[in-house]
C-alpha positions as CSV (number, residue, x, y, z in Angstrom):
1,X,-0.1,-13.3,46.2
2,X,3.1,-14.0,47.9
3,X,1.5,-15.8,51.2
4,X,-0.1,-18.4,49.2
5,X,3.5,-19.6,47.9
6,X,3.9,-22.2,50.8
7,X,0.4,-23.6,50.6
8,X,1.5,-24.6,46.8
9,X,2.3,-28.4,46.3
10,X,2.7,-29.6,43.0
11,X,2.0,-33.8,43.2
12,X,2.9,-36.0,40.4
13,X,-0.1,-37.8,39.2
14,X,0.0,-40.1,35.8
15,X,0.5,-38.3,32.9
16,X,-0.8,-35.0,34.9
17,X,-0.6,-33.2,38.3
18,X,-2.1,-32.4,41.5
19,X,-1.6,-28.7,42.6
20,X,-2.9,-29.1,45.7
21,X,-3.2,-26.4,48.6
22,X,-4.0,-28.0,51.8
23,X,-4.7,-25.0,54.1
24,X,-7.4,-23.5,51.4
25,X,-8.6,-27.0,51.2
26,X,-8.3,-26.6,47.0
27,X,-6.9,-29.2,44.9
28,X,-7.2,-29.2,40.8
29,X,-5.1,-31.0,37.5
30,X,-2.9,-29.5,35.7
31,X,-0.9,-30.2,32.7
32,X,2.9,-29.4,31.9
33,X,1.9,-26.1,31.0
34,X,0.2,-24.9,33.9
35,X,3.2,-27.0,36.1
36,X,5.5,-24.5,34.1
37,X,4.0,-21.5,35.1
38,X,3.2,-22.0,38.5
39,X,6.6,-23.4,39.1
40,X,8.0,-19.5,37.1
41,X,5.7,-18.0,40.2
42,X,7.3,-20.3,43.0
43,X,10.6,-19.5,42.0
44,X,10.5,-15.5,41.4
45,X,6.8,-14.8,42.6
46,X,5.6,-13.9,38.8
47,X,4.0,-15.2,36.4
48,X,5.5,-15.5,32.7
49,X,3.5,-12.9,30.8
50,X,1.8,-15.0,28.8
51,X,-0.4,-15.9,31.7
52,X,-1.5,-12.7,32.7
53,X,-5.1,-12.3,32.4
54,X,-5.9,-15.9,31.8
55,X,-7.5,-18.5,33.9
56,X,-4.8,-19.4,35.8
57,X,-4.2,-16.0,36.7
58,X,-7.1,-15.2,37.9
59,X,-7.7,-18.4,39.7
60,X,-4.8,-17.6,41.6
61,X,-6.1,-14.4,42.5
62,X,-9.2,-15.8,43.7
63,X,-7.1,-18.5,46.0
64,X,-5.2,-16.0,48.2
65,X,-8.6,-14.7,49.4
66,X,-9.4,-17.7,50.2
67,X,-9.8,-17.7,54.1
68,X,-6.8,-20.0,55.6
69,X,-7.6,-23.5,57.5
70,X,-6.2,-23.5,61.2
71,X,-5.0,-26.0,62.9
72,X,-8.2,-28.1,65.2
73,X,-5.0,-29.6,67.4
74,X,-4.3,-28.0,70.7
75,X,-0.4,-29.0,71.4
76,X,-1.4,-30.0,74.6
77,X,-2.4,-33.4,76.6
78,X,-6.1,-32.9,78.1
79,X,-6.1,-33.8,81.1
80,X,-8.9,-32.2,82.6
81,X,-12.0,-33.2,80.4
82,X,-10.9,-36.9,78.7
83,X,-9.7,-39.5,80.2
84,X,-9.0,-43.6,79.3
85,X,-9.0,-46.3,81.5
86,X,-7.7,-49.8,81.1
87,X,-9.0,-51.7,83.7
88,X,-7.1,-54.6,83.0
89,X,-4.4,-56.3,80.6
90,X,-6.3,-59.8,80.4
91,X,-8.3,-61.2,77.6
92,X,-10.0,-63.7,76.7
93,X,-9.1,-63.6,73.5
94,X,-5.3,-64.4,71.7
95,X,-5.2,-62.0,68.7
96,X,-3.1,-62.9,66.3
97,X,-1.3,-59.1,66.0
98,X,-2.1,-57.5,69.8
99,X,0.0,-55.0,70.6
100,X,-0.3,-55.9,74.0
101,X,0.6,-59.7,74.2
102,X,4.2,-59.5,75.3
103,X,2.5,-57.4,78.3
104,X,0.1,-59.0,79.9
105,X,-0.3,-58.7,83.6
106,X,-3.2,-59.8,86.2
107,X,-3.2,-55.8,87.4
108,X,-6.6,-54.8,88.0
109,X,-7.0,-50.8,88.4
110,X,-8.6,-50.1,92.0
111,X,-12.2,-48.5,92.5
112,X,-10.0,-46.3,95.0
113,X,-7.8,-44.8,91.7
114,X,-10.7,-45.0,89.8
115,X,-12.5,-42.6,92.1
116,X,-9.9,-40.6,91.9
117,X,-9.0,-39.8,88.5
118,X,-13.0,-39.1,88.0
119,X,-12.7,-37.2,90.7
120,X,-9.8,-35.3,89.1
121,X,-11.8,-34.6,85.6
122,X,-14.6,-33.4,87.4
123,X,-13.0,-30.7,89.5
124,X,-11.4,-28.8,86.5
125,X,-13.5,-27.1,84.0
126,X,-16.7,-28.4,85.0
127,X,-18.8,-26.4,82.3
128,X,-17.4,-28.7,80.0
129,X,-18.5,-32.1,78.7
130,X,-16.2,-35.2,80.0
131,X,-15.6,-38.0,77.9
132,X,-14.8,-41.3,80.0
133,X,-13.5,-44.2,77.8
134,X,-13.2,-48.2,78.6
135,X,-10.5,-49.4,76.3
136,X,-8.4,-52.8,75.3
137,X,-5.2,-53.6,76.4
138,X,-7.2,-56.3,77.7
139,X,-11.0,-56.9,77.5
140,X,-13.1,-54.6,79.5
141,X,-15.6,-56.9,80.0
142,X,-13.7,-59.6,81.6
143,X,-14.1,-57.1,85.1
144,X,-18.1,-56.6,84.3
145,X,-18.1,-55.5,88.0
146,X,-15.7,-53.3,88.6
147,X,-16.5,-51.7,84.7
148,X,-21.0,-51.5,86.5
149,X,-19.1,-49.9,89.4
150,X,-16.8,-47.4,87.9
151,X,-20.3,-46.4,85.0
152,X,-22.1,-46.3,88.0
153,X,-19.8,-44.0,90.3
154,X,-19.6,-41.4,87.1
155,X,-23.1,-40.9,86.6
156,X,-23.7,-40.2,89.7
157,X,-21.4,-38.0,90.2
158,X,-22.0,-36.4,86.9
159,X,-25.3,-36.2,87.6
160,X,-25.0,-34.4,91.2
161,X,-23.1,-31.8,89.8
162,X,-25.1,-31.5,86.2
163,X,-21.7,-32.5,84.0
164,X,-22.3,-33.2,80.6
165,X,-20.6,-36.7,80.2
166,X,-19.8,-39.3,77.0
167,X,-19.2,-42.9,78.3
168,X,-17.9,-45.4,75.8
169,X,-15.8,-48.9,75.9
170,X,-14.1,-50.7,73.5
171,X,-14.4,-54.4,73.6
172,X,-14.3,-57.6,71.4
173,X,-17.8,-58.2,72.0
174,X,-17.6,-61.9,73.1
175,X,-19.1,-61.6,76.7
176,X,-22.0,-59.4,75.9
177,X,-25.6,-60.8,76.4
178,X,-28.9,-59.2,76.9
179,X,-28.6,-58.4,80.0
180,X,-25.5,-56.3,79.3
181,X,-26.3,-54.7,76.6
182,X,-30.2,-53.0,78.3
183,X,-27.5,-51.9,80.8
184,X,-25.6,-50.5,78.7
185,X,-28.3,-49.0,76.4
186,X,-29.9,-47.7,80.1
187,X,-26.3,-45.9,80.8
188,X,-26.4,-44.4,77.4
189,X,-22.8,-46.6,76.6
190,X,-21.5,-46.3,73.1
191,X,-19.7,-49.4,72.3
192,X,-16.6,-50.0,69.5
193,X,-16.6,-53.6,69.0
194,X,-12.9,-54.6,67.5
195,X,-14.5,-57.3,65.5
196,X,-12.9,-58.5,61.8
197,X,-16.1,-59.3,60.3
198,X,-15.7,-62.2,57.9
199,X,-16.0,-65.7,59.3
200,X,-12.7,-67.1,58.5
201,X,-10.7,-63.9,59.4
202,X,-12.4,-63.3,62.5
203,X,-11.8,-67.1,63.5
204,X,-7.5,-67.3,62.3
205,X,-6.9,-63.9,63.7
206,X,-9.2,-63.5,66.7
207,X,-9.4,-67.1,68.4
208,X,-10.2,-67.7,72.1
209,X,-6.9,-68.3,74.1
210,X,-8.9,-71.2,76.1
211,X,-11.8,-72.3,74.1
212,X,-12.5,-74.3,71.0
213,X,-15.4,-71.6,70.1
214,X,-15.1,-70.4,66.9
215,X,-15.5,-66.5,68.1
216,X,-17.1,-65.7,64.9
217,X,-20.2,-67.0,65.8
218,X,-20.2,-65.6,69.9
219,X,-19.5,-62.1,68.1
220,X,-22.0,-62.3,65.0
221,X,-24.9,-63.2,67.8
222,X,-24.2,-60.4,69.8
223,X,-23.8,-57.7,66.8
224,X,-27.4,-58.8,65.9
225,X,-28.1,-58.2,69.9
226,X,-26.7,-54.8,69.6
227,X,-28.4,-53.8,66.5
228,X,-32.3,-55.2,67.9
229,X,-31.8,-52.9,70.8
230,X,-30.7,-50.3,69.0
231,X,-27.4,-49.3,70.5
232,X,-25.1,-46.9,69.3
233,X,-21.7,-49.0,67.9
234,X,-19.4,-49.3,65.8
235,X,-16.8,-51.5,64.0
236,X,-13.4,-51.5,63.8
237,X,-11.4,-54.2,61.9
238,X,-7.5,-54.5,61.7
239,X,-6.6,-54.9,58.0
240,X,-3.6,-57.5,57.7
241,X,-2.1,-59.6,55.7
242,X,-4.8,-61.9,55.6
243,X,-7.9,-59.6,54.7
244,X,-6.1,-56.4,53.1
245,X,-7.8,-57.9,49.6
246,X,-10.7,-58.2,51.1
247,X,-12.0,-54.9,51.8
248,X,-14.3,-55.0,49.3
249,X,-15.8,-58.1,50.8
250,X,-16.0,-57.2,54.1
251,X,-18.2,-54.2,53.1
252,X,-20.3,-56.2,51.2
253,X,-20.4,-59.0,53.8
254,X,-21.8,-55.9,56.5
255,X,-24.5,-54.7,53.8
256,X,-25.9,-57.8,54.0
257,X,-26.1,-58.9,57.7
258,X,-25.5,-56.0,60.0
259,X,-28.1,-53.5,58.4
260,X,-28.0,-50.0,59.7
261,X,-24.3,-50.1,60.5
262,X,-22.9,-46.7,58.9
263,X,-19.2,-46.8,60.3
264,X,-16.3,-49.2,59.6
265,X,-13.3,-48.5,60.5
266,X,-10.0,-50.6,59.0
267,X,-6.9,-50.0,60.7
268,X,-3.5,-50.7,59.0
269,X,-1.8,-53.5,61.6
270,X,1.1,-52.4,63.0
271,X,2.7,-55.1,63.9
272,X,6.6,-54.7,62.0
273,X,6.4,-58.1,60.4
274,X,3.7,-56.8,58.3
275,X,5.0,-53.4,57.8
276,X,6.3,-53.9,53.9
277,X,6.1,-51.9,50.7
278,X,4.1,-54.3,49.3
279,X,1.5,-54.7,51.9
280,X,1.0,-51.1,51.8
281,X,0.3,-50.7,48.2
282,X,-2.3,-53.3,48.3
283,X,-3.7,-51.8,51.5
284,X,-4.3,-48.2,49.2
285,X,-5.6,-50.0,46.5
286,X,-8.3,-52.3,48.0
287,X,-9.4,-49.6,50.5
288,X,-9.9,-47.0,48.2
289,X,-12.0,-49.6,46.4
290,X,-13.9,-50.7,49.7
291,X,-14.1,-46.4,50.4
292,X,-16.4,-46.2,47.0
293,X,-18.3,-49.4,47.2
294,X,-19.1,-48.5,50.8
295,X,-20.2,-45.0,50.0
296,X,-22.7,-46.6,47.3
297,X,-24.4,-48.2,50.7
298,X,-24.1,-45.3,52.4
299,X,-21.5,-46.7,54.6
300,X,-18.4,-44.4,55.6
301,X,-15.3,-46.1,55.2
302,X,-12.5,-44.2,57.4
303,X,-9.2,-45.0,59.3
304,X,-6.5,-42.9,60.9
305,X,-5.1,-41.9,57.6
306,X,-8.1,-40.7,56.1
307,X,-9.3,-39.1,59.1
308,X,-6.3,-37.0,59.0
309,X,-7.7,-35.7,55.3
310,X,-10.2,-34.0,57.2
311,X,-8.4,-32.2,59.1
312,X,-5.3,-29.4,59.4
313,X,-2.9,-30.3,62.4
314,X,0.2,-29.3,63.8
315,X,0.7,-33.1,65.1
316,X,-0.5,-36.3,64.4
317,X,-2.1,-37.1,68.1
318,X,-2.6,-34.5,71.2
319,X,-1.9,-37.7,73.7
320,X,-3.9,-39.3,75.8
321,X,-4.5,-39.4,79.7
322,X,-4.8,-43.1,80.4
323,X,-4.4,-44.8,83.2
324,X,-3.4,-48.1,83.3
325,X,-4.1,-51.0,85.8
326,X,-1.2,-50.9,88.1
327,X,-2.3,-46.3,88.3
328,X,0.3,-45.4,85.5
329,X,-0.1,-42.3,83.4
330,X,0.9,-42.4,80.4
331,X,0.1,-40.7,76.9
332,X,-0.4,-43.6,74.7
333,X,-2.4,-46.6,75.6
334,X,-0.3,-48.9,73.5
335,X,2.2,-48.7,76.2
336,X,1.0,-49.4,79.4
337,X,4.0,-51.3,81.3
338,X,7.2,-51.2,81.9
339,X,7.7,-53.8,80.0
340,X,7.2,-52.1,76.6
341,X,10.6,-50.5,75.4
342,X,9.4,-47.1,74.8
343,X,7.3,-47.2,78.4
344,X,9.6,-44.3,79.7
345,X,8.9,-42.4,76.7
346,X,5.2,-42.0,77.3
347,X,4.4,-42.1,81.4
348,X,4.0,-38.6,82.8
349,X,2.5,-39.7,85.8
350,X,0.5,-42.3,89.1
351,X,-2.6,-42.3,90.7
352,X,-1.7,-43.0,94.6
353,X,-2.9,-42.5,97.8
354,X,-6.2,-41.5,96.2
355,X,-4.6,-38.0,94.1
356,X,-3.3,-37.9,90.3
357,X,0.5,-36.7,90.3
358,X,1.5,-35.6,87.4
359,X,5.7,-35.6,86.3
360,X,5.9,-32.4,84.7
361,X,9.2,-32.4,83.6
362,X,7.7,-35.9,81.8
363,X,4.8,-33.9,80.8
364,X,6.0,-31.4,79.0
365,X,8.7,-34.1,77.6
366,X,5.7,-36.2,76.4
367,X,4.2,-33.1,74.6
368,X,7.5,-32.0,73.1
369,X,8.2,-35.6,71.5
370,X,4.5,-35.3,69.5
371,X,5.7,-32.1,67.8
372,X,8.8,-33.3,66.0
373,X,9.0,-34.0,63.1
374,X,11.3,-35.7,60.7
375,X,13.4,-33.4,58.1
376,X,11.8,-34.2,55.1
377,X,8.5,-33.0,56.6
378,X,8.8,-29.6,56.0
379,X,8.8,-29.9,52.3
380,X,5.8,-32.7,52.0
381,X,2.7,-31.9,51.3
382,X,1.2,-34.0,53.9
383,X,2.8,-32.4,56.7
384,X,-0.4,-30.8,57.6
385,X,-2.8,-33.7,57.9
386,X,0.0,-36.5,59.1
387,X,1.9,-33.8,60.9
388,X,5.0,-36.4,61.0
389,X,2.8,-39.5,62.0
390,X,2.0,-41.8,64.9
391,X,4.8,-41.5,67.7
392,X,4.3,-45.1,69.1
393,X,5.4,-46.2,65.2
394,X,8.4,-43.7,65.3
395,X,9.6,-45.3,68.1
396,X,8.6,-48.8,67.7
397,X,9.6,-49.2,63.8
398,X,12.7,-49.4,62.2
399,X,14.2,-46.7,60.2
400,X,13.1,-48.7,56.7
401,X,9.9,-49.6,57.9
402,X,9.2,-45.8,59.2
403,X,10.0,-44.9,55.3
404,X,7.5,-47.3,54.4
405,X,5.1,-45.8,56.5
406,X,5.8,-42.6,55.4
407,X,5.3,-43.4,51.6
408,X,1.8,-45.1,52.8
409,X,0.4,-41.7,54.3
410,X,1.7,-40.0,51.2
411,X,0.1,-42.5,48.7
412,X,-3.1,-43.2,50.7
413,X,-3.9,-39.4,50.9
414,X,-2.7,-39.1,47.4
415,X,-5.0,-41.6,46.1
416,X,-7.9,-40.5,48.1
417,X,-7.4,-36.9,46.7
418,X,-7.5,-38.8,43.2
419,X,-10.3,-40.2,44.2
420,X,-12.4,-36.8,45.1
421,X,-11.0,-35.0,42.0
422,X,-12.2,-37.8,39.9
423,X,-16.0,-37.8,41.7
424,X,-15.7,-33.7,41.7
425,X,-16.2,-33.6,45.0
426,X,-13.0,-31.3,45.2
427,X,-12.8,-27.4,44.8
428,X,-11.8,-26.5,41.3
429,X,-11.4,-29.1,38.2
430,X,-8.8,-29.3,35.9
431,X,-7.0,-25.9,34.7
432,X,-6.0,-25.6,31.1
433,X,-4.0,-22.6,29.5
C-alpha cells in the first residue's frame, strides 16, 4: 500500500477530519482514532495491530486499487487549434475594477493579422476542431465590423476546408440588438455576457464612461433578447466588495427573470485593494450558500476555484495564444501592452508582415514560469487542483496578499469538499474504529 502514502492528506475539519485523497478522487471523516492510525501508517507504512482486519484496514486495501487520476493539463501553450483575439482595448463602459483601465489604447487589430493568425490555426492539425474566441480588454462589439468580418473570413475558410470550428465572444452586452443577435444565432456565436445582475450592482460597478444610462436596464433588455431567440450564453459576474453578500440574491434574482439560464459564473475580483482576509472568508461563505440554493434551481454555480475541484493538474492555466490589437502574443490576456508591469513576462511573440513569429526562447520561458510553484506547495493538499495558482496574481500581488489568496483556494475547496461530504455526494462516509 506504500504508493498510496502521498495521495494521503489528513484536513482539519471541526471537531473531526477530512482524509482526503485527491488523485483517487476519495474523501471521508474521521475521528482521532482513525487520525492516529493512519498517521502510525504515514510514518512507518504499518498499521498498529489493533487495526488489522477492521474497516479501516480493509478500506485502505480497497483504495490502492483504486485506478489513479492523471493530469487533463498538457504543459504546453496551444497554439495550433485555440486562439484569442482582442480586437481592441476601448469600451464603452468604465468598470469599476477592469483590469485593463490603466491600458487603454485606440489599437485596432488589422483584418491583414487577423487573416493571418486564422490562417496560422488552420494550417496545423487540421483534423482537429479550432476554437476562435472574441474577448474583453475592451468591448468586442464596439468594432461590429471588423468582429462581421473576421466571423465571416473563419467560416468560410473553415468551411472550404471542412474544419470543425467553436466561435464565441465575450462582451458586456450593451450594443446588442436584434439584428445582432439573428447574426449571431445564424453564425452559431456563443456569447459570455460579463453582466453583475442586480440592478444597483450592475449600475455602481458597471456605468457607461459617457452616458447617463443606467446600463442595467440596456443589459436586462438584451438578456431577454438573447433568451427569446434562444442563443447559447452565459453569465459571468465579478463578486466584490459590494455584492460578495449577495450571492444568494443574485441567484434568486436570475430564477426569477432570466429563466432557462443554467450557468453563472462569480469570479473573485482581483483587483489588490480588495484582496483581504476578510473579503475572502465572506466570499467562501456566501458562495457556498449561493452553490446550494442554485443547485435547488438547477443552476450550476462555478468559478475558477471550483472548476479546479474537478479536475487533476500539474498547473493552474496551460496559457493562452492571444493576440492583441497592436499583433502582440502573449499568454495571458490580462496583459496586453507594454504598459502592464509584468507585459515582458507573458509576450512570446508578433503577427507582422502577414506571418505569426513566435520568440521561442520567450516560449518556452512563458511555459516554464506556469509550472512553478511556491515551496509550501508540495505538502498541500491542493497542489493538484490549484497547481500553485493564477500566474498573473503571482506576479501582480504582493507577497501578503498572495498568502491571502492561497488560504482562499485552500478554504474554498475545503468548504466545498464539506459541502459534498455533508450531501454524500463524495466516495466513502465517515470511518469509525
Amino acid at each position: 500500500m506504500n504508493d498510496i502514502k502521498k495521495d494521503i492528506f489528513i484536513i482539519p475539519s471541526g471537531n473531526k477530519y477530512i482524509v482526503y485523497l485527491p488523485l483517487r478522487g476519495v474523501a471521508f471523516y474521521a475521528n482521532n482514532k482513525t487520525i492516529t492510525a493512519i498517521n502510525s501508517y504515514l510514518e512507518n507504512g504499518l498499521f498498529p495491530y489493533e487495526v488489522k482486519n477492521t474497516t479501516l484496514f480493509r478500506r485502505f486495501q480497497q483504495l490502492e486499487r483504486i485506478e489513479i487520476k492523471e493530469s487533463d493539463t498538457k504543459c504546453v501553450i496551444d497554439t495550433s487549434d485555440k486562439v484569442m483575439f482582442i480586437l481592441s482595448q476601448m469600451c464603452n463602459l468604465a468598470c469599476s475594477y477592469c483590469y485593463a483601465q490603466e491600458s487603454r489604447s485606440k489599437e485596432v487589430l488589422s483584418k491583414e493579422k487577423i487573416k493571418a493568425v486564422v490562417d496560422y490555426i488552420l494550417s496545423s492539425n487540421e483534423d482537429h476542431s479550432k476554437t476562435f474566441s472574441f474577448i474583453g480588454g475592451g468591448e468586442p462589439m464596439l468594432t461590429w465590423g471588423l468582429l462581421v468580418w473576421a466571423i465571416n473570413y473563419i467560416t468560410e475558410e473553415t468551411n472550404k476546408k471542412k474544419i470543425k470550428k467553436s466561435i464565441g465572444i465575450t462582451t458586456n452586452a450593451t450594443l446588442l440588438n436584434e439584428e445582432r443577435i439573428l447574426w449571431l444565432k445564424k453564425m452559431n456565436v456563443k456569447l459570455c455576457v460579463s453582466y453583475d445582475i442586480l440592478p444597483e450592482i450592475q449600475n455602481s460597478q458597471r456605468n457607461f464612461s459617457m452616458s447617463t444610462l443606467n446600463s442595467f436596464d440596456v443589459v436586462d433588455k438584451n438578456i431577454h433578447l438573447l433568451l427569446k431567440h434562444e442563443i447559447p450564453f452565459r453569465l459571468r459576474s465579478t463578486i466584490t466588495n459590494k455584492n460578495v453578500e449577495l450571492m444568494v440574491d443574485m441567484v434568486q434574482f436570475t430564477v426569477k427573470n432570466y429563466p432557462n439560464i443554467n450557468q453563472l459564473h462569480f469570479e473573485p475580483v482581483s483587483d489588490t485593494i480588495e484582496n483581504s482576509n476578510l473579503y475572502y472568508e465572506k466570499f467562501v461563505k456566501k458562495f457556498i450558500e449561493a452553490y446550494n440554493v442554485a443547485r435547488e434551481n438547477n443552476i450550476f454555480v462555478y468559478n475558477s476555484i471550483l472548476n479546479s475541484f474537478f479536475r487533476i493538474r500539474k498547473q493552474f492555466c496551460v496559457g493562452e495564444f492571444c493576440v492583441t490589437p497592436t499583433g502582440d502574443i502573449v499568454s495571458c490576456h490580462r496583459h496586453s501592452t507594454e504598459k502592464d508591469i509584468a507585459f515582458s513576462s507573458f509576450q512570446y511573440g508578433r503577427v507582422e508582415d502577414g506571418s505569426v513569429c513566435i520568440n521561442q526562447t520567450s516560449f518556452h520561458n512563458a511555459i516554464t514560469v506556469r509550472q512553478n510553484r511556491f515551496n509550501d506547495c508540495e505538502t498541500c493538499f491542493a497542489k493538484w487542483h490549484c497547481a500553485g495558482g493564477c500566474i498573473s496574481i503571482r506576479k501582480t500581488l504582493s507577497s501578503e496578499q498572495q498568502m491571502f489568496y492561497c488560504r482562499f483556494i485552500k478554504s474554498m475547496l475545503i468548504s466545498f469538499l464539506e459541502n459534498k461530504l455533508l450531501k454524500k455526494e463524495v466516495n466513502y462516509g465517515q470511518v469509525k474504529l
